[in-house]
C-alpha positions as MATLAB code, in Angstrom:
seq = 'XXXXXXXXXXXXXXXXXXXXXXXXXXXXXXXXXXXXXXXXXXXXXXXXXXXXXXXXXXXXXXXXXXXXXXXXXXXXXXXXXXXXXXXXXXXXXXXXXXXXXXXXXXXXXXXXXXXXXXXXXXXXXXXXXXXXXXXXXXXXXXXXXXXXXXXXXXXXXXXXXXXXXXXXXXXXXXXXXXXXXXXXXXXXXXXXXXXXXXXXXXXXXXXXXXXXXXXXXXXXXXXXXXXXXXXXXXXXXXXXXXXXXXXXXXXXXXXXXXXXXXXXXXXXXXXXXXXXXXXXXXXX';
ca = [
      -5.877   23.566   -3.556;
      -5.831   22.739   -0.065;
      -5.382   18.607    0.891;
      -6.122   16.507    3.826;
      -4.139   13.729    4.692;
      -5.909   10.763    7.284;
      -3.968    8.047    8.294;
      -0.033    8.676    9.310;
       1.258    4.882    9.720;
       4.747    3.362    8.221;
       3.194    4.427    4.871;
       0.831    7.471    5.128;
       3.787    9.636    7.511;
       5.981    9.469    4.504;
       3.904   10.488    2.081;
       2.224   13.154    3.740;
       5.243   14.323    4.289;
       6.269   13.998    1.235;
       2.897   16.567    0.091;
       3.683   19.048    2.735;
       7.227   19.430    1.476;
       6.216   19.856   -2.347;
       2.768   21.467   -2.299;
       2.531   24.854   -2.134;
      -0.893   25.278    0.054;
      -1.629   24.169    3.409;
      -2.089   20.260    4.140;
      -3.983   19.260    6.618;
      -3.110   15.895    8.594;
      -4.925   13.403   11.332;
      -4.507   10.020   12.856;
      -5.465    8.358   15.771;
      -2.034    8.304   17.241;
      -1.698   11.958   18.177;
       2.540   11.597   18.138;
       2.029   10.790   14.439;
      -0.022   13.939   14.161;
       2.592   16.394   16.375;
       5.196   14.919   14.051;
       3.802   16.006   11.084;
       2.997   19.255   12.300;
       6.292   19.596   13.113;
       7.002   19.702    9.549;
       4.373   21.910    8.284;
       1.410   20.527    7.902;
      -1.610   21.107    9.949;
      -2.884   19.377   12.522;
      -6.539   18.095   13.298;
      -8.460   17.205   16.383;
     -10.268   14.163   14.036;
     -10.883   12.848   10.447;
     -14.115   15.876    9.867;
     -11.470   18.924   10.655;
      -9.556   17.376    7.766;
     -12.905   16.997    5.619;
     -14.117   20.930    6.353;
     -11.038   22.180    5.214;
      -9.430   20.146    2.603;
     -10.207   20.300   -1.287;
      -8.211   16.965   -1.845;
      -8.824   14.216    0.581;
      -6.441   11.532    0.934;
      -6.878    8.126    3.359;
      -4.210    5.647    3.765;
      -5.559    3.184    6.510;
      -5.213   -0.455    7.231;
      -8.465   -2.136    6.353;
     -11.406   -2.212    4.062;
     -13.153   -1.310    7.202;
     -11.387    1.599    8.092;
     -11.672    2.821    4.550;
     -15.740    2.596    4.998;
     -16.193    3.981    8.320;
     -13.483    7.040    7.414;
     -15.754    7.621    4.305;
     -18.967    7.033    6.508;
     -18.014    9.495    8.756;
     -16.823   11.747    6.446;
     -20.208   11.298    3.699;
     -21.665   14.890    5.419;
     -19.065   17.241    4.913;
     -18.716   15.768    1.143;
     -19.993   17.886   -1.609;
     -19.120   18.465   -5.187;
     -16.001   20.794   -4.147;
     -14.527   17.527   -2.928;
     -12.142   15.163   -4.920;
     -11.768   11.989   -2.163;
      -8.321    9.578   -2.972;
      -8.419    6.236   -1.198;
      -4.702    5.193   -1.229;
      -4.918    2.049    0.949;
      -5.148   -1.598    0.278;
      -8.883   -3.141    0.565;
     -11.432   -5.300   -0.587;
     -12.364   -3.871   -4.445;
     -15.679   -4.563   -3.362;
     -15.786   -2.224   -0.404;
     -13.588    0.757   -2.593;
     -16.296    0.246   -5.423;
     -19.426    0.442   -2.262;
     -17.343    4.152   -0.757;
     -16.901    5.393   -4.673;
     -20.409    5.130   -5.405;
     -21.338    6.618   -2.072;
     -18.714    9.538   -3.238;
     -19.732   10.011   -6.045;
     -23.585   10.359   -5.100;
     -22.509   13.608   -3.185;
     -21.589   14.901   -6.382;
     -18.016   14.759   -5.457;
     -14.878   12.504   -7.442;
     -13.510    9.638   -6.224;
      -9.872    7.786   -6.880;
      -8.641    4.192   -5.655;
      -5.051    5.114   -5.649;
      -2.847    2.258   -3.622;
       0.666    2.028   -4.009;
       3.396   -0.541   -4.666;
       6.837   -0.600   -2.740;
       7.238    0.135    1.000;
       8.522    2.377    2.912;
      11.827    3.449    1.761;
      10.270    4.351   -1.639;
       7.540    6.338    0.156;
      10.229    7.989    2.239;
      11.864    9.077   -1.178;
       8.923    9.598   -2.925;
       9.595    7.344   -5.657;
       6.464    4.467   -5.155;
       4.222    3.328   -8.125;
       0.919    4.374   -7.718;
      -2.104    2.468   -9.791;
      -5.367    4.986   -9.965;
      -8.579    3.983  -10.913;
     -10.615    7.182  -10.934;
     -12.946    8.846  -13.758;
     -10.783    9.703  -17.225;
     -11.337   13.294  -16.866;
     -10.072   13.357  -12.997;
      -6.926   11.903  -13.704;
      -4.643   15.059  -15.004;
      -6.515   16.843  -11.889;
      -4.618   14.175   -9.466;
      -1.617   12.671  -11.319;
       0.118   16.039   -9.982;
      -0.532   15.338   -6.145;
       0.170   11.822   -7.239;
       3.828   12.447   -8.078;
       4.536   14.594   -4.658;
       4.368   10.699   -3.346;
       5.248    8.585   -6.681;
       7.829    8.442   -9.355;
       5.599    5.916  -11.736;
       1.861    6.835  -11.670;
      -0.719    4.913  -13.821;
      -4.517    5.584  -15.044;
      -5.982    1.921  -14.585;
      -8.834    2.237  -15.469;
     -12.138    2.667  -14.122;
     -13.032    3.029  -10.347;
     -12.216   -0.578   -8.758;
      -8.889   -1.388  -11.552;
      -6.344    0.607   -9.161;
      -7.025   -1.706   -6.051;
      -7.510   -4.923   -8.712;
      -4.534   -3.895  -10.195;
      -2.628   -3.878   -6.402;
      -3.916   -7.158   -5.354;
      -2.999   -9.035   -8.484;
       0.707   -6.900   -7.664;
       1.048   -8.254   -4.258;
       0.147  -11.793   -5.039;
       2.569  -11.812   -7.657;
       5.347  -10.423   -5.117;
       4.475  -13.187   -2.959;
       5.029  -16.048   -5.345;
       8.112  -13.880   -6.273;
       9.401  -13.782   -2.611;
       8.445  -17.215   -2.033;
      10.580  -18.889   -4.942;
      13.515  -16.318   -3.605;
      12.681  -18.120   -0.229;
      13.141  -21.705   -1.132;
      15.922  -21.760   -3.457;
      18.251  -18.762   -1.702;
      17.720  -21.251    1.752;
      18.560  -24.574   -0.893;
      21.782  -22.527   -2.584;
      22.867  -21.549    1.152;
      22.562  -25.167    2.103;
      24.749  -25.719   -0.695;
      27.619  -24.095    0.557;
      26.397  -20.772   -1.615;
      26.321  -16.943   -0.360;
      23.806  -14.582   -0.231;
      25.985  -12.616   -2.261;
      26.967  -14.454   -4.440;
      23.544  -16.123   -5.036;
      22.199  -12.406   -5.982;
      24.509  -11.675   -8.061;
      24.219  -15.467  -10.293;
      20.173  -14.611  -10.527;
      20.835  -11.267  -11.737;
      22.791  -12.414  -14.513;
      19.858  -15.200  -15.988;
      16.206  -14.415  -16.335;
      15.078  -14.741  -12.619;
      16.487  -11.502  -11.560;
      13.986   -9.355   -9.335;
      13.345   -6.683   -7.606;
      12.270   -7.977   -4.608;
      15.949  -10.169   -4.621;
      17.784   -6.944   -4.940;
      15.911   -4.669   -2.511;
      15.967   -7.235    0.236;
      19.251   -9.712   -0.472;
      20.640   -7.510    2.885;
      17.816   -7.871    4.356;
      17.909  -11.354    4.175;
      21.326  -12.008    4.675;
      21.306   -9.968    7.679;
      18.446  -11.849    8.985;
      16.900   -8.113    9.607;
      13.411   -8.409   10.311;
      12.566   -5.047   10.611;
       8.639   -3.872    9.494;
       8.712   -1.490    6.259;
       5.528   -4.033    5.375;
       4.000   -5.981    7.577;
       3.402   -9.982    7.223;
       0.041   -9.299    8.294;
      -0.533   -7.049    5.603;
       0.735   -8.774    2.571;
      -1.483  -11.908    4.547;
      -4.605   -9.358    3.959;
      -4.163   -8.717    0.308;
      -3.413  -12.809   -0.475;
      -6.966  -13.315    1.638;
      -8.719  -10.603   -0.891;
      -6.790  -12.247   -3.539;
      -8.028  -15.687   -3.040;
     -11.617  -13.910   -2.753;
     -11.651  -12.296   -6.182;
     -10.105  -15.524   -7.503;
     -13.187  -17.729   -6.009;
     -15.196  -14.976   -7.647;
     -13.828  -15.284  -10.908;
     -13.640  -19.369  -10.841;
      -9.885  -19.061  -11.236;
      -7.400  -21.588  -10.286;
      -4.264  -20.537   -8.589;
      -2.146  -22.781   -6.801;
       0.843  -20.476   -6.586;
      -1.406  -18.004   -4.356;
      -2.669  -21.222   -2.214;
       0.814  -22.424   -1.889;
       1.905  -18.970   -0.603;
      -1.289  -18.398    1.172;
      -0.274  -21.816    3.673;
       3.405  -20.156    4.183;
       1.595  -17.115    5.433;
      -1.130  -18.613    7.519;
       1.508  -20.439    9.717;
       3.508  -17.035    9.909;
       0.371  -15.589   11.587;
      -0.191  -18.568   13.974;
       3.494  -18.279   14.717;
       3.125  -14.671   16.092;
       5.165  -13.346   13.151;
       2.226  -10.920   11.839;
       3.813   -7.729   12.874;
       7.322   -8.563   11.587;
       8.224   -7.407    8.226;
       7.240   -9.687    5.546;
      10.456  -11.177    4.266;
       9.961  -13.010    7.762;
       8.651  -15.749    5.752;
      11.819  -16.886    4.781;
      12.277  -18.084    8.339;
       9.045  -19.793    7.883;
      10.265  -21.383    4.201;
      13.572  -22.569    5.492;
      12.998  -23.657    9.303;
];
């Protein structure tokens, strides 16, 4: 089974790599950014003048891109050289709206279709240890959990087309709360004549210990700012998140309070910094 990889950014190198390593036919790869392309190729895989030399030769198609946009023109572009031979895995973050509108369009090709996105950054897809959420037919998910777990260590069936990416959003707004709270009383316990150290290690003893604390307590006590995820990423998914929220009548003032920390990262210029910036934000 041969696969196509499109998109090669902080995320999709990583896991490509990742596939080309492990799988035991050829992988096909393309970007925009040529380097990212050369680099891969470098390590095996196969590299394409554009996004329908990965189409024409791959069984497995996987896109991890930026937008809900990109996701739709990708698939646009790609809709010709589709058939039923085709399995098509959307691993990015969008708009649930926009994966359900390329699924259907998939699917009426007579080809399958997965919403696949991923939780944890980039060290985890360096290591090949992310969680991955699908939401793809019943009967297609034993064909893909196996590509799956060349990029993930914890791999879950969903639901459904659309529960994957509904499942990531309601993730990352959770995270952000999560990070936000770390924000606000790690900057009050420093204040307070407290460590970074020391703080982590008190929360990990009590029921507020995290994840997010103990990935990124170095992080933050380093004041490293260094992108594995972007701020203006993790801003995207709150924005969807406050969409399907208005859609379901919902009340959350957790995401709104999180959403305004966020929004004056962006006007601040901090978009492209990695998104435990905010903490400069929280305690400034």
């Amino acid at each position: 089974m041969k696969i196509g990889f499109i998109g090669l950014g902080i995320m999709g190198e990583s896991m490509s790599e990742n596939i080309i390593k492990k799988h035991d036919d050829k992988v096909y790869v393309s970007d925009i950014n040529k380097a990212q392309v050369e680099k891969l190729a470098v390590l095996g895989g196969i590299p394409c003048e554009d996004n329908i030399e990965v189409a024409k030769n791959a069984d497995v198609i996987i896109t991890m891109v930026p937008k809900s946009e990109h996701v739709k023109s990708v698939y646009t572009e790609l809709l010709p050289y589709i058939d039923s031979n085709k399995i098509c895995i959307d691993m990015s973050t969008i708009d649930p709206s926009v994966s359900l509108e390329c699924a259907e369009m998939i699917k009426a090709k007579g080809a399958q279709f997965a919403d696949c996105p991923v939780v944890k950054s980039k060290p985890a897809a360096i290591n090949g240890t992310l969680g991955i959420l699908a939401g793809c037919d019943e009967e297609l998910f034993p064909v893909i959990e196996p590509i799956l777990k060349y990029m993930g260590c914890n791999v879950i069936r969903m639901g459904e087309n659309g529960k994957g990416i509904a499942m990531k959003i309601c993730h990352n707004c959770l995270v952000g709360q999560i990070q936000n709270g770390v924000n606000e009383t790690l900057g009050l316990a420093r204040k307070l004549g407290i460590s970074v150290d020391d703080f982590a290690t008190a929360v990990s003893y009590g029921g507020a210990g995290n994840f997010y604390l103990e990935s990124q307590k170095e992080n933050l006590k380093n004041e490293n700012w260094t992108t594995a995820f972007s701020l203006e990423n993790e801003n995207k998914d709150l924005n969807i998140c406050r969409r399907l929220a208005d859609e379901q009548d919902m009340l959350m003032p957790g995401l709104d309070n999180i959403l305004s920390v966020y929004e004056r990262g962006m006007k601040e210029g901090l978009g492209k910094d990695d998104f435990r910036s905010t903490y400069k934000i929280v305690n400034e």
